[in-house]
C-alpha positions in Angstrom: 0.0 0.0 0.0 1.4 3.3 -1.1 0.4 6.5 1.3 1.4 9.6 0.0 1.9 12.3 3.1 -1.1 15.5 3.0 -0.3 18.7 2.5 -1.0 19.4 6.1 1.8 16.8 7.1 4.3 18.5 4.8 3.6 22.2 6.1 4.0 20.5 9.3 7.2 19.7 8.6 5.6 15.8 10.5 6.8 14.2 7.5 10.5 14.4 8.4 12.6 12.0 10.5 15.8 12.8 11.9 18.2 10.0 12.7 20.8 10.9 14.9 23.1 8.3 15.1 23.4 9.0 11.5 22.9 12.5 11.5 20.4 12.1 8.3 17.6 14.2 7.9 14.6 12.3 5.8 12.1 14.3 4.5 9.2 11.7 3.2 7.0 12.0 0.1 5.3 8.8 0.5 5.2 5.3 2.8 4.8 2.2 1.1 4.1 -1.2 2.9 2.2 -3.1 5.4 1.7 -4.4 8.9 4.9 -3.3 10.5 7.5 -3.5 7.3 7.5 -0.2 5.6 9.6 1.8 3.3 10.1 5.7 3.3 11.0 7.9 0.0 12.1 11.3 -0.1 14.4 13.5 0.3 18.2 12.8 2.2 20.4 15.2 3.7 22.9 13.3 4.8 26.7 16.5 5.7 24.5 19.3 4.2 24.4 17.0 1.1 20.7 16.2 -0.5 19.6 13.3 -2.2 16.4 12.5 -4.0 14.5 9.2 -4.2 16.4 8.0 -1.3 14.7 5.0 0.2 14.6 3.8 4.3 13.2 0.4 4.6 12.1 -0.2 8.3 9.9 -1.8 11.0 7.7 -0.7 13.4 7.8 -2.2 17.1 4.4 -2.9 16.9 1.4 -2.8 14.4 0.1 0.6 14.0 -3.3 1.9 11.9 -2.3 2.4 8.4 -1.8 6.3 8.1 1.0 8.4 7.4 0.3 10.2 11.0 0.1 6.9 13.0 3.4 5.3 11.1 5.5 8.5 11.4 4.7 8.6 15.3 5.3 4.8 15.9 8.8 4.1 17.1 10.9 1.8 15.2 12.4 -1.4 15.7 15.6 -1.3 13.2 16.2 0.8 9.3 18.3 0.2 6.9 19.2 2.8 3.7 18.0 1.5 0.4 19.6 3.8 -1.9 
């Protein structure tokens, strides 16, 4: 299932993720996945370097409802960089 993030998220700026011990800033365009497997695409900047269509695959701790606001506020279990 592809969920693309509303406007509202975006001005929000709730569509970002910050990973620390990787000091990357994600900012999504749209979750794809299911159950507690999901992938995030958007935009990296990763050392004041940006890169488009970068992909985060991840999993969610537990099972959350199936929305871009209830994923992006779920904690997760482990992520790994797709490209």
């Amino acid at each position: 299932m592809k969920l693309v993030f509303p406007q509202e998220m975006i001005d929000a700026k709730e569509n970002q993720i910050y990973l620390e011990d990787d000091d990357l800033l994600m900012e999504g365009e749209y979750l794809e996945g299911e159950g507690k497997h999901y992938t995030i695409c958007g935009i990296a900047t990763i050392e004041g370097e940006r890169y488009h269509d970068f992909i985060i695959e991840f999993e969610l701790l537990e099972e959350v409802d199936p929305t871009c606001e209830a994923i992006m506020a779920a904690e997760w279990d482990w992520y790994d960089f797709l490209c």
